[in-house]
C-alpha positions as a Python dict, from the first residue, in 0.01 Angstrom:
ca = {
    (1, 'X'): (0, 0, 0),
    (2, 'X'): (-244, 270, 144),
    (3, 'X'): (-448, 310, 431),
    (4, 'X'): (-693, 178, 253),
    (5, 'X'): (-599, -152, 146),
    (6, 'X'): (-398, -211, 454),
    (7, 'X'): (-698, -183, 679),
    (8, 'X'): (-929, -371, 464),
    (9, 'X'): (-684, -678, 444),
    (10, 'X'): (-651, -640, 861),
    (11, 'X'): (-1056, -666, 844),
    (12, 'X'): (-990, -970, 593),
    (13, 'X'): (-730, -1162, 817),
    (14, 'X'): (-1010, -1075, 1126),
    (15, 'X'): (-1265, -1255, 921),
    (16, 'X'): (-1066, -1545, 813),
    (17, 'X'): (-962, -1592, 1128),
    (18, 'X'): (-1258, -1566, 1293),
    (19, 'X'): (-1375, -1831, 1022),
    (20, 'X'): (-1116, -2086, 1108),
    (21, 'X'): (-1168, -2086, 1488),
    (22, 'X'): (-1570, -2138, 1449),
    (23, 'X'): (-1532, -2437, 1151),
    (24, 'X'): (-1157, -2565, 1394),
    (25, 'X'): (-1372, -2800, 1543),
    (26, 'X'): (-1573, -2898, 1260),
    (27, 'X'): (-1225, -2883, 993),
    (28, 'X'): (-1040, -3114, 1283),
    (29, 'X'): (-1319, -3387, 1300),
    (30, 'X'): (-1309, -3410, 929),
    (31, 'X'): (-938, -3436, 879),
    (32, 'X'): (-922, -3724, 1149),
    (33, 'X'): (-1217, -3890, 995),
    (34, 'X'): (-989, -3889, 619),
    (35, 'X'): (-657, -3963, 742),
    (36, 'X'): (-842, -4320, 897),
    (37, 'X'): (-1008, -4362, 560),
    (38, 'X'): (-701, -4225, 412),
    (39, 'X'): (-510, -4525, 562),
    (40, 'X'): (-764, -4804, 505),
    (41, 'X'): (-767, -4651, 142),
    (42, 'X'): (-430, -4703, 100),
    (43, 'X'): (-416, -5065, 245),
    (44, 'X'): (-707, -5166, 27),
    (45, 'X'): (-488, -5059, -291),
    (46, 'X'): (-183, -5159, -181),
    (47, 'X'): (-391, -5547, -124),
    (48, 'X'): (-572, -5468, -487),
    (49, 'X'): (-223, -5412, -645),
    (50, 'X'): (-33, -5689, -486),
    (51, 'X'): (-347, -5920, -627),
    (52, 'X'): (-337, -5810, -998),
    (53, 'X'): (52, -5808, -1031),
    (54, 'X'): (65, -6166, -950),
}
């Protein structure tokens, strides 16, 4: 690696996580918000399942 690239992927990783910590709040309330539907999902097609393989 040179100077070069080492510095620019140090700029990259400063970026990134510069990124992450303004959209944490915003990436958080998503992910909560799926794993409920996530859950509900999964109940409803567990129930769905259960019906048509009787």
């Amino acid at each position: 690696m040179t100077t070069t690239e080492i510095i620019i992927s140090l700029v990259l990783a400063l970026v990134v996580g510069l990124f992450l910590k303004m959209f944490d709040n915003e990436i958080t309330r998503v992910t909560s918000i799926l794993r409920e539907n996530l859950f509900k999902f999964l109940v409803l097609s567990g129930i769905i399942t259960i019906m048509l393989f009787k």
